[in-house]
Biopython code that builds the backbone (N, CA, C, O; Angstrom):
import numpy as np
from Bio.PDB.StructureBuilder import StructureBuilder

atoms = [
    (1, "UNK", "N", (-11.664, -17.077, 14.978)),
    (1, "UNK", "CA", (-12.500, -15.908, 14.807)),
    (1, "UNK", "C", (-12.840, -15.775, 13.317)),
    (1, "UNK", "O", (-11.975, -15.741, 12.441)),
    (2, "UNK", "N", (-14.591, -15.676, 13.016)),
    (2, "UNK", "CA", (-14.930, -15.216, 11.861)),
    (2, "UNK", "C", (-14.125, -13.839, 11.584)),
    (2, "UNK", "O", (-13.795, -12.973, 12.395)),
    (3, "UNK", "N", (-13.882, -13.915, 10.003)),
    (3, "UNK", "CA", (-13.256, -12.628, 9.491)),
    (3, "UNK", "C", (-13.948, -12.306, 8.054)),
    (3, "UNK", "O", (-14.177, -13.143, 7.180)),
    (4, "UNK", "N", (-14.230, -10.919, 7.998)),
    (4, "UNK", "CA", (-14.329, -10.492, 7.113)),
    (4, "UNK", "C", (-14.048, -9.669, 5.944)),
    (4, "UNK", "O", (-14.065, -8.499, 6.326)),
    (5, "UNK", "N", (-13.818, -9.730, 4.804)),
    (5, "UNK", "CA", (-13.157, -9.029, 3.607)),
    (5, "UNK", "C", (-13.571, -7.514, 3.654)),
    (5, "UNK", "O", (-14.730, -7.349, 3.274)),
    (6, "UNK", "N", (-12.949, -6.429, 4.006)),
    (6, "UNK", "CA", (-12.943, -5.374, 3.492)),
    (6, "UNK", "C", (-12.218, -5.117, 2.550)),
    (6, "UNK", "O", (-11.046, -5.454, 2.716)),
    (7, "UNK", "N", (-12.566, -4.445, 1.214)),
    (7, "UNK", "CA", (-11.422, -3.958, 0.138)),
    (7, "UNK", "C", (-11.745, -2.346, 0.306)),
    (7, "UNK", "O", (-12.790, -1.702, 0.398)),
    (8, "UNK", "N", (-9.977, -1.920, 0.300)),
    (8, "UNK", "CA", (-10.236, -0.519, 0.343)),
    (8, "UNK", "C", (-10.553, 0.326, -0.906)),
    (8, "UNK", "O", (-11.091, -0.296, -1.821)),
    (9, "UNK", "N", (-10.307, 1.669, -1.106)),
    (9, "UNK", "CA", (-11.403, 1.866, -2.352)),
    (9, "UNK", "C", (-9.790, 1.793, -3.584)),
    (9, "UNK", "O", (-9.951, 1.882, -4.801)),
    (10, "UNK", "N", (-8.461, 1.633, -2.986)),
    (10, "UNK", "CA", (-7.327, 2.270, -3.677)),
    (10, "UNK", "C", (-7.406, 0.298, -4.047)),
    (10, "UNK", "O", (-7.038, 0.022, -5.188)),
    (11, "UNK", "N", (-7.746, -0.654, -3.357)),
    (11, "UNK", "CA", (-7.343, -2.040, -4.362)),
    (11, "UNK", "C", (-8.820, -2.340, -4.977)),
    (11, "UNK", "O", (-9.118, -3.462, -5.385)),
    (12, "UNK", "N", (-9.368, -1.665, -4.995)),
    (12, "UNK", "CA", (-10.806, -1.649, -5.731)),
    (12, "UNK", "C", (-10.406, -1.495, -7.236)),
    (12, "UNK", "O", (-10.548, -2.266, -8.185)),
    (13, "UNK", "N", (-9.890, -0.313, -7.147)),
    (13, "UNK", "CA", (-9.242, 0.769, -8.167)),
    (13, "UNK", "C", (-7.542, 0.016, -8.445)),
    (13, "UNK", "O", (-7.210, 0.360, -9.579)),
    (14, "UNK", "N", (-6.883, -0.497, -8.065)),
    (14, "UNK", "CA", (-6.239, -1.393, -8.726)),
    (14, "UNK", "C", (-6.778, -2.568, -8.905)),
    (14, "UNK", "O", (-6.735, -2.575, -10.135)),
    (15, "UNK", "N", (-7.312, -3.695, -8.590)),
    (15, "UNK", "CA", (-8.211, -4.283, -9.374)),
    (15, "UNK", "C", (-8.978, -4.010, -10.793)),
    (15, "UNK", "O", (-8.899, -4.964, -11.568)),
    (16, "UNK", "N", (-9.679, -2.920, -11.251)),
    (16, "UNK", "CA", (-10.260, -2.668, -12.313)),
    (16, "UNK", "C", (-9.145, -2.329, -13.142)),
    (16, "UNK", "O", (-8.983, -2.862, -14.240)),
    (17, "UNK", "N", (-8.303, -1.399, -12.635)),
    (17, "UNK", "CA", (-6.997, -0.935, -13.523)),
    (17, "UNK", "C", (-6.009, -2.549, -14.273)),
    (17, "UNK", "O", (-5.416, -2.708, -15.340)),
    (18, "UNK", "N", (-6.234, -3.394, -13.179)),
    (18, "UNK", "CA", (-5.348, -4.319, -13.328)),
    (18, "UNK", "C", (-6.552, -5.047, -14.860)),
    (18, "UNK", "O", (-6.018, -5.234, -15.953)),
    (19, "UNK", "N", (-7.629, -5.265, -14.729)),
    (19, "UNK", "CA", (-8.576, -5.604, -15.519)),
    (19, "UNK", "C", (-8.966, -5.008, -17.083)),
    (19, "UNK", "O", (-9.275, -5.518, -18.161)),
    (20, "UNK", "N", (-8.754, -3.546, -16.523)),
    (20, "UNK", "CA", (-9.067, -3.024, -18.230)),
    (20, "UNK", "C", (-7.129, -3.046, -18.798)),
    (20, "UNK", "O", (-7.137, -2.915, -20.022)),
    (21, "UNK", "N", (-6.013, -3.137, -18.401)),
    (21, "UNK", "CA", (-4.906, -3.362, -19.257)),
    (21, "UNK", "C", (-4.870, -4.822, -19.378)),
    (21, "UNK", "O", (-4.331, -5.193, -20.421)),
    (22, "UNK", "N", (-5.319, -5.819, -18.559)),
    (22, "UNK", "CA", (-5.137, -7.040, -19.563)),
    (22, "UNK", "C", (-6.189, -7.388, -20.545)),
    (22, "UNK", "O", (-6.002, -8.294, -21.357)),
    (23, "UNK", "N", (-7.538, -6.550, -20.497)),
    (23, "UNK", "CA", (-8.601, -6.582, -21.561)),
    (23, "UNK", "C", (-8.101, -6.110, -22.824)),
    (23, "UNK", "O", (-8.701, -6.317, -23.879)),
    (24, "UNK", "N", (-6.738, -5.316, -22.720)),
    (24, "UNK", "CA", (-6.545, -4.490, -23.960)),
    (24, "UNK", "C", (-6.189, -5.924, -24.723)),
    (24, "UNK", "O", (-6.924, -6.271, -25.648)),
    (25, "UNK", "N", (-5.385, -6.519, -24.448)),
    (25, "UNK", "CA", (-5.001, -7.592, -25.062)),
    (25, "UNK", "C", (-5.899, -9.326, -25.034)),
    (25, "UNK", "O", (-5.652, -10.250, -25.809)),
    (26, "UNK", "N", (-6.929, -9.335, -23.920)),
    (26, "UNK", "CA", (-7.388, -10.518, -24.035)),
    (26, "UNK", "C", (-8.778, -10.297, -23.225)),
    (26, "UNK", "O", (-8.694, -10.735, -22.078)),
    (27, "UNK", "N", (-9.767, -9.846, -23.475)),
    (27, "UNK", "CA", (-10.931, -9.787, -22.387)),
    (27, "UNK", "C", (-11.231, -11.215, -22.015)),
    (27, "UNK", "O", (-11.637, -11.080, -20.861)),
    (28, "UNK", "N", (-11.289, -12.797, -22.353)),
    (28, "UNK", "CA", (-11.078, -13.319, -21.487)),
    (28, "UNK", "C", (-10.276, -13.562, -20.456)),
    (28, "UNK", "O", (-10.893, -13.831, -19.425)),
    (29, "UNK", "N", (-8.825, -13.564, -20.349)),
    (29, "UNK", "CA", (-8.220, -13.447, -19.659)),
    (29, "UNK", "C", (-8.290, -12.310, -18.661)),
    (29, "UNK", "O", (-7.887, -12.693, -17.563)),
    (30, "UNK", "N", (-8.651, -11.084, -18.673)),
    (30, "UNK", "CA", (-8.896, -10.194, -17.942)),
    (30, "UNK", "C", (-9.686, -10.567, -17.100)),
    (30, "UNK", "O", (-9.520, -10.237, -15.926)),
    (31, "UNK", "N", (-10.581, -11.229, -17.430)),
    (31, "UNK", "CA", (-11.893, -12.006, -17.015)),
    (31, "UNK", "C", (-11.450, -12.780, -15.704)),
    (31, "UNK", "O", (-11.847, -12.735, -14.539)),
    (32, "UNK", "N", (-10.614, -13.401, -16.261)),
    (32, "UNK", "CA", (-9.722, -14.876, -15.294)),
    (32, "UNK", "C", (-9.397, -14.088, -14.330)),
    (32, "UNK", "O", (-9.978, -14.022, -13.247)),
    (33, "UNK", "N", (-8.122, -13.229, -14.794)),
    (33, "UNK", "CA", (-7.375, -12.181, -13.546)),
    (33, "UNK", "C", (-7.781, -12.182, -12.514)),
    (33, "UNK", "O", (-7.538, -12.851, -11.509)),
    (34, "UNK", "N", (-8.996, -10.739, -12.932)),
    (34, "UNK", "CA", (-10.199, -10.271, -12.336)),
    (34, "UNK", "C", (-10.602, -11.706, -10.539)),
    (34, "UNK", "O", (-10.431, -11.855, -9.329)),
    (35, "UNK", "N", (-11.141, -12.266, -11.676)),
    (35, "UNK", "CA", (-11.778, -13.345, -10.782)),
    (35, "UNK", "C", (-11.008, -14.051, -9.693)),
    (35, "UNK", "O", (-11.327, -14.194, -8.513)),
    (36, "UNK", "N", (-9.959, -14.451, -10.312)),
    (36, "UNK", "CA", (-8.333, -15.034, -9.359)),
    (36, "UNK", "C", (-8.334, -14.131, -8.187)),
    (36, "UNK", "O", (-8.761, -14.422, -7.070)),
    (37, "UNK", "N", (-7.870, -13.130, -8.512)),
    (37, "UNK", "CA", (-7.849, -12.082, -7.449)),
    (37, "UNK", "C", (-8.670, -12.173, -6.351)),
    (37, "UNK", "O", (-8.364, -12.436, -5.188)),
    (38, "UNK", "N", (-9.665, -11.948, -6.797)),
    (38, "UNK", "CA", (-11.086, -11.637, -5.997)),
    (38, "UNK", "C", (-11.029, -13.076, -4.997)),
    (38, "UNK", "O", (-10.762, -12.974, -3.800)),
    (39, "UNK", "N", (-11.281, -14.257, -5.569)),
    (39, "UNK", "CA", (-11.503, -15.144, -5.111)),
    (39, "UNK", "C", (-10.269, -15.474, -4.261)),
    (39, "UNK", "O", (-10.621, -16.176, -3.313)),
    (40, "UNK", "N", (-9.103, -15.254, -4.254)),
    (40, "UNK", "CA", (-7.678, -15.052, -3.530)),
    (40, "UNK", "C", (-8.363, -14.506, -2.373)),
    (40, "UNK", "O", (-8.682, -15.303, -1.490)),
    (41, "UNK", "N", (-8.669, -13.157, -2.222)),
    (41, "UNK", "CA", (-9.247, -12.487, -0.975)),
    (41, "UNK", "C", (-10.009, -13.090, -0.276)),
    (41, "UNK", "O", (-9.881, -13.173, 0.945)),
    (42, "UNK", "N", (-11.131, -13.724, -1.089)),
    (42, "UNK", "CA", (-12.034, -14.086, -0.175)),
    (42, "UNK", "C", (-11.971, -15.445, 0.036)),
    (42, "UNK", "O", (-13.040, -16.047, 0.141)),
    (43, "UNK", "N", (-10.908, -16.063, 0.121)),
    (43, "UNK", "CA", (-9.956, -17.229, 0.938)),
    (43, "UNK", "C", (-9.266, -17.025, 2.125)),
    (43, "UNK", "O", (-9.049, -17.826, 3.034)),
    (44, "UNK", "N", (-8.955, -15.890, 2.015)),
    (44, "UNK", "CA", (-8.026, -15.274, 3.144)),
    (44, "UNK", "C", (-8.355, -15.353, 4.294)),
    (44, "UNK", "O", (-7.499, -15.738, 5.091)),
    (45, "UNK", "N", (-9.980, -14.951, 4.884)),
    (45, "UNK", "CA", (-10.218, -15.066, 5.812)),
    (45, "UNK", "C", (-10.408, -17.065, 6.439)),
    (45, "UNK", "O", (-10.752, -17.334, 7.591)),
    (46, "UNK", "N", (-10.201, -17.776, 5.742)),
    (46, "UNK", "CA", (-10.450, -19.506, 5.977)),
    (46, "UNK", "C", (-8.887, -19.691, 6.829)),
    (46, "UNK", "O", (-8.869, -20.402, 7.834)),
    (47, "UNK", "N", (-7.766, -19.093, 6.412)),
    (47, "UNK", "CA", (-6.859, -18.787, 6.964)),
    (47, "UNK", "C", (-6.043, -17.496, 6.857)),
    (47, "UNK", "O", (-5.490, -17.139, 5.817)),
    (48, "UNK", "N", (-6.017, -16.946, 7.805)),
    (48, "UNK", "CA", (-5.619, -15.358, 7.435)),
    (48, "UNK", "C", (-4.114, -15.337, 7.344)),
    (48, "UNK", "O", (-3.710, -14.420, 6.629)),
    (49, "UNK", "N", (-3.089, -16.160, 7.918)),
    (49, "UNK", "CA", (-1.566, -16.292, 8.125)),
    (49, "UNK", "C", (-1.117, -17.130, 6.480)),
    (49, "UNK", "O", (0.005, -17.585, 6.255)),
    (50, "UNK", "N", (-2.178, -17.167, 5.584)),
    (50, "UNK", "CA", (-1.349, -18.074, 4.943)),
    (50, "UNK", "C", (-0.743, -17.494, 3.845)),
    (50, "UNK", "O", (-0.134, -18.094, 2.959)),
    (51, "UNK", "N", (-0.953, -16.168, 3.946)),
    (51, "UNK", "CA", (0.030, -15.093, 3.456)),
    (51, "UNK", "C", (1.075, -14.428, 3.931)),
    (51, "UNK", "O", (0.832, -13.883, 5.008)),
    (52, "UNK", "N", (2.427, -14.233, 3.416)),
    (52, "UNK", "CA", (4.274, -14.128, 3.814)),
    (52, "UNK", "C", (3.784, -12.632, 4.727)),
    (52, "UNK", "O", (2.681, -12.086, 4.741)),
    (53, "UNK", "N", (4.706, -12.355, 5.245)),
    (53, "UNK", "CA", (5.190, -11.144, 5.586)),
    (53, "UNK", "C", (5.088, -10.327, 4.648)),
    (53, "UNK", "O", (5.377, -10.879, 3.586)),
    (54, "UNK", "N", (4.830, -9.326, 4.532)),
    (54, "UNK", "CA", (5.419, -8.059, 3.426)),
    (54, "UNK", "C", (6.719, -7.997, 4.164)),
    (54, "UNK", "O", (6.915, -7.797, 5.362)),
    (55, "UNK", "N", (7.825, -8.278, 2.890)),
    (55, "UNK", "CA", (9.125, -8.094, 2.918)),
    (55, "UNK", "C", (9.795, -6.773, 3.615)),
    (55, "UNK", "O", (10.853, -6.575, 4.212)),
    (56, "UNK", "N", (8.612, -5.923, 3.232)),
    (56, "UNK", "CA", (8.878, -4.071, 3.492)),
    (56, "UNK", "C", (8.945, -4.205, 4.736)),
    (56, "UNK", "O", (9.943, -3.729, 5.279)),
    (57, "UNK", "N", (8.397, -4.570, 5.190)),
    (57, "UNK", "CA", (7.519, -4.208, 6.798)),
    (57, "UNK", "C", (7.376, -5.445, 7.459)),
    (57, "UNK", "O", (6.903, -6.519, 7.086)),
    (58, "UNK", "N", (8.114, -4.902, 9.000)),
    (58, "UNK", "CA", (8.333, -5.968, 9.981)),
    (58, "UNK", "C", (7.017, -6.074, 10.421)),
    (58, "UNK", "O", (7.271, -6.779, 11.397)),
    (59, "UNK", "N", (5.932, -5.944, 10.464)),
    (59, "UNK", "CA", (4.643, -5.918, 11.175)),
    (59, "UNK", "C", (4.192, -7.469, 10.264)),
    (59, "UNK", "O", (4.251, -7.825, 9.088)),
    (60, "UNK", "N", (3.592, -8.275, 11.958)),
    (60, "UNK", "CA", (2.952, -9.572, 11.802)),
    (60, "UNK", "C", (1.271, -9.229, 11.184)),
    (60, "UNK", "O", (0.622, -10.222, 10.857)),
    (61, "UNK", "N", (0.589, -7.812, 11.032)),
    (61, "UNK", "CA", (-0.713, -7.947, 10.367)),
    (61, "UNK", "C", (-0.229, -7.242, 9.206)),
    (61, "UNK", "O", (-1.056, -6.610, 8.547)),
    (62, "UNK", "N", (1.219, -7.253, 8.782)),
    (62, "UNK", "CA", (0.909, -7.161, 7.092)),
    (62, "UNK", "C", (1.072, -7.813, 6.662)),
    (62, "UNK", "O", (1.904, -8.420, 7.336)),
    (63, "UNK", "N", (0.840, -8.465, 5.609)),
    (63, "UNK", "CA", (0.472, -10.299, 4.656)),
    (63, "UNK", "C", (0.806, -9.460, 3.702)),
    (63, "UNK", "O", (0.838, -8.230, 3.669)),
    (64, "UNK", "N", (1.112, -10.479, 2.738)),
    (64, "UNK", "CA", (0.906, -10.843, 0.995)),
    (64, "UNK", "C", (0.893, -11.800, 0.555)),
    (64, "UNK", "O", (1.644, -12.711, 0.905)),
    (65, "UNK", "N", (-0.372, -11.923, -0.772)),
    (65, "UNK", "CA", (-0.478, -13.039, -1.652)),
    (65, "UNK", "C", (-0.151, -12.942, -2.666)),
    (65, "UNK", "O", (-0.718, -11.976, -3.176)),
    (66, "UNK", "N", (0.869, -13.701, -3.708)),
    (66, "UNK", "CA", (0.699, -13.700, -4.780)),
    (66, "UNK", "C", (0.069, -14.551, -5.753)),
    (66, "UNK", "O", (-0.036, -15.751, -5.501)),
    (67, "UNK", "N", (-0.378, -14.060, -6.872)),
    (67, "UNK", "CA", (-0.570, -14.486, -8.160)),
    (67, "UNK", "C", (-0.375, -14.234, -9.715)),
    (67, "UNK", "O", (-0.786, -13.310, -10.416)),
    (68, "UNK", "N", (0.327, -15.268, -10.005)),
    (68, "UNK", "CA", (0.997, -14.509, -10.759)),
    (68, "UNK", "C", (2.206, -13.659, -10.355)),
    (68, "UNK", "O", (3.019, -13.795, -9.441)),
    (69, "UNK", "N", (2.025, -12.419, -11.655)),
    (69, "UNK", "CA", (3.050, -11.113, -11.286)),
    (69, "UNK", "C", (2.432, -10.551, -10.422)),
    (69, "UNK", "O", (3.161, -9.676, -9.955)),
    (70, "UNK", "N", (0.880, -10.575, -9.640)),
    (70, "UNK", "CA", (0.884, -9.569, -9.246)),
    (70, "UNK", "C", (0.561, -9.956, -7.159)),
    (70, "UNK", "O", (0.225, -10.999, -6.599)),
    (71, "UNK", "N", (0.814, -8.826, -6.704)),
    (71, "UNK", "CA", (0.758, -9.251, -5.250)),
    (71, "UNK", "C", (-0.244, -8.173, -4.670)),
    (71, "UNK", "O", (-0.198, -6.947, -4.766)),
    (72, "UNK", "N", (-1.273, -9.090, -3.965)),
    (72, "UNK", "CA", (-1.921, -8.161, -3.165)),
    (72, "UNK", "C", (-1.757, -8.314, -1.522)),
    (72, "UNK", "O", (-1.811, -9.295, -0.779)),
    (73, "UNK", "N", (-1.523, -6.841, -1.281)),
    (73, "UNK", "CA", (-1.436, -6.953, -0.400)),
    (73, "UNK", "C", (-2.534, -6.801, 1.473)),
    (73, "UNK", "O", (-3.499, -6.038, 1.435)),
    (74, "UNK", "N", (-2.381, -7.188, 2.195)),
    (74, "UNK", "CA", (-3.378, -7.081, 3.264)),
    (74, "UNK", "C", (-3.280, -6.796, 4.492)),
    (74, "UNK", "O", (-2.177, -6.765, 5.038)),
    (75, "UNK", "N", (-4.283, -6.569, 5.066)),
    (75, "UNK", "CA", (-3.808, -6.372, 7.004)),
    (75, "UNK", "C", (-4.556, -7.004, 7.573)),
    (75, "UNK", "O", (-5.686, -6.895, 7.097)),
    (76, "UNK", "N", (-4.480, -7.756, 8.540)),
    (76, "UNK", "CA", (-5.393, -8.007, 9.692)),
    (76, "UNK", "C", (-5.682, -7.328, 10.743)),
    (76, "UNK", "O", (-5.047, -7.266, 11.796)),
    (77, "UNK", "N", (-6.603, -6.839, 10.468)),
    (77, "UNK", "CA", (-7.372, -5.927, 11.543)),
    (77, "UNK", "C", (-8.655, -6.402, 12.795)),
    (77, "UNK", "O", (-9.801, -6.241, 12.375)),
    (78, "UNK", "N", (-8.545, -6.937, 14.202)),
    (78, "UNK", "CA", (-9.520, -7.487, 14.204)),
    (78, "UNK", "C", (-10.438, -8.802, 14.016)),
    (78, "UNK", "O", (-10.073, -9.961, 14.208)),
    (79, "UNK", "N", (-11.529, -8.425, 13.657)),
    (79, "UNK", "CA", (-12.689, -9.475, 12.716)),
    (79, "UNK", "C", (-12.439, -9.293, 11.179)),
    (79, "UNK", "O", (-13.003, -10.053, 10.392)),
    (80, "UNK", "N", (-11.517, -8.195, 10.689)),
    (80, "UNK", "CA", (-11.360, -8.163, 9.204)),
    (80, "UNK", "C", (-10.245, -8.262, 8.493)),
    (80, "UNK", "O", (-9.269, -7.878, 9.138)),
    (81, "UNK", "N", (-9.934, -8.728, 7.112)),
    (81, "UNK", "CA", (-9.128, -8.655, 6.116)),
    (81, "UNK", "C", (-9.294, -7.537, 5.488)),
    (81, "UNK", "O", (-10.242, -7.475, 4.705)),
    (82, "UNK", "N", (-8.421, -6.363, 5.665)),
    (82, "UNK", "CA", (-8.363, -5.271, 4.611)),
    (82, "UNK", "C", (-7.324, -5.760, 3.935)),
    (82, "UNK", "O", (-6.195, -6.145, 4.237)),
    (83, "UNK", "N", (-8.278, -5.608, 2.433)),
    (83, "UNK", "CA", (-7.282, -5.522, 1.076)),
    (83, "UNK", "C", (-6.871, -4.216, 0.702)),
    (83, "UNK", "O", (-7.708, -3.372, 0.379)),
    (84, "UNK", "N", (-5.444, -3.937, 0.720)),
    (84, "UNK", "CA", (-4.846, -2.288, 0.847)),
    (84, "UNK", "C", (-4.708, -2.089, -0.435)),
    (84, "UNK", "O", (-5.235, -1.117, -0.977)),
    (85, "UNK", "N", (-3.884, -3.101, -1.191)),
    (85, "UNK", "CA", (-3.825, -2.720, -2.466)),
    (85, "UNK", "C", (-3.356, -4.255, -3.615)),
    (85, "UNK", "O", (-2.996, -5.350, -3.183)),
    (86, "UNK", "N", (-3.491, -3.917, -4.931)),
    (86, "UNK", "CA", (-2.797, -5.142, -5.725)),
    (86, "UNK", "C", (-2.032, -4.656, -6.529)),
    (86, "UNK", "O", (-2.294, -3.474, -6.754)),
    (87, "UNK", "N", (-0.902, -5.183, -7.254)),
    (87, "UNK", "CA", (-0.068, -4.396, -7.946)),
    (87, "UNK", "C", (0.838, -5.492, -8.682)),
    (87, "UNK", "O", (1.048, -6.632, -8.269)),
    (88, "UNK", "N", (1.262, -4.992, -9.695)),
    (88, "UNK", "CA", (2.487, -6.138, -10.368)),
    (88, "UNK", "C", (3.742, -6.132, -9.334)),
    (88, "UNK", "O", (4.342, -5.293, -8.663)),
    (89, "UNK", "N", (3.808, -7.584, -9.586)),
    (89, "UNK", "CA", (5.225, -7.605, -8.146)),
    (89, "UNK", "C", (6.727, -7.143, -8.630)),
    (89, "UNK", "O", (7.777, -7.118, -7.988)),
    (90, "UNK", "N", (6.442, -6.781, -10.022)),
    (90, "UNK", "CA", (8.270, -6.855, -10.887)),
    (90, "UNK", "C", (8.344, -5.129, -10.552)),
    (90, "UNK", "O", (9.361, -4.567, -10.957)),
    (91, "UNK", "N", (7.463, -4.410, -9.941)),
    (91, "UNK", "CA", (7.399, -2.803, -9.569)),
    (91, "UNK", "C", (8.874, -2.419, -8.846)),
    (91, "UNK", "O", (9.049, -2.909, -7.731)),
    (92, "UNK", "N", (9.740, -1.739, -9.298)),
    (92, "UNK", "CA", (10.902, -1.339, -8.689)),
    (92, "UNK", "C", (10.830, -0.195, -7.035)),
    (92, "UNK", "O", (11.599, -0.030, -6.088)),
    (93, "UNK", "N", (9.322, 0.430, -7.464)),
    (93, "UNK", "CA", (9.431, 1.189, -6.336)),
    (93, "UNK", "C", (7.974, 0.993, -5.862)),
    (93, "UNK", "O", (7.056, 1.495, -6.511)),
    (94, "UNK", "N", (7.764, 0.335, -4.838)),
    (94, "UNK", "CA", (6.357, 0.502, -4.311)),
    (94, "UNK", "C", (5.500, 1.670, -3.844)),
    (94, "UNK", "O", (5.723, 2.849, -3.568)),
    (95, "UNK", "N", (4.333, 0.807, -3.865)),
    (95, "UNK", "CA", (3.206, 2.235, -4.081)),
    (95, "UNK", "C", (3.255, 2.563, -2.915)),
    (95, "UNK", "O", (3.950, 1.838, -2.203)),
    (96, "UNK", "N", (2.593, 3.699, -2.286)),
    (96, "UNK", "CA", (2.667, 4.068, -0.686)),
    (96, "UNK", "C", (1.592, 3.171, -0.228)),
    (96, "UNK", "O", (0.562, 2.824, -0.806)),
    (97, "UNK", "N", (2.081, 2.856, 0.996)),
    (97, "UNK", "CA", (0.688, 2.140, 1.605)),
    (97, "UNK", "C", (-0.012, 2.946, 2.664)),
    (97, "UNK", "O", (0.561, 3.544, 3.575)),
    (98, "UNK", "N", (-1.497, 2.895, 2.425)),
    (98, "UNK", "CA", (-2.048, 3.343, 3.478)),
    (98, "UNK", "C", (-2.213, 2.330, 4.549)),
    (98, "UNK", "O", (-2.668, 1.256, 4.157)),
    (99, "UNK", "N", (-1.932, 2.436, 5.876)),
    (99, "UNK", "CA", (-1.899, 1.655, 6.962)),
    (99, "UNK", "C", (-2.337, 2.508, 7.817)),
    (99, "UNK", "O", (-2.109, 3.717, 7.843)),
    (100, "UNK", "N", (-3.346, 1.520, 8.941)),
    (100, "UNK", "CA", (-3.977, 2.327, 9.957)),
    (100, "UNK", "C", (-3.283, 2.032, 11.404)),
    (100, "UNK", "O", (-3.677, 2.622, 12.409)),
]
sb = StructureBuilder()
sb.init_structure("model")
sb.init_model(0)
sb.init_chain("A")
sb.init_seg("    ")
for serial, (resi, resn, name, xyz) in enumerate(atoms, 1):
    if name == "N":
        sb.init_residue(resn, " ", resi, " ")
    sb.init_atom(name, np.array(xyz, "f"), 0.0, 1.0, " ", f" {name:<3s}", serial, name[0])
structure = sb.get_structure()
């Protein structure tokens, strides 16, 4: 089954966040990040399983990818990949997830 990338508006908004703190120190590299990321997602749907379990959560449509420190995370919904959120993975307490 074709699948398609939805990003929700909260890894939209970590995405850019993740972008303007590594610009403080390197706007190319922010650049890279940025792009890694993005292009991470929109791989996902070529194979949607080829992201772990979220450790948190026993559920088979929650995934994660990492790169780097940071992990985004996803659901399979369907025909789509929702991207829920991205975040540094060294985070002691995770963010809430919205799940539908």
């Amino acid at each position: 089954m074709a699948r398609r990338v939805v990003w929700s508006p909260e890894a939209l908004a970590d995405l850019a966040d993740i972008y303007h703190y590594v610009k403080l120190d390197n706007q190319d590299a922010a650049k890279n990040v940025a792009d890694k990321l993005r292009n991470m997602a929109k791989s996902i749907p070529d194979n949607p399983e080829i992201g772990q379990k979220c450790p948190e959560h026993n559920r088979e449509d929650l995934r994660q990818r990492l790169y780097k420190k940071y992990r985004m995370i996803y659901q399979l919904v369907g025909d789509e990949v929702r991207i829920l959120q991205i975040f540094h993975a060294r985070r002691e307490k995770l963010p809430e997830l919205r799940i539908e």
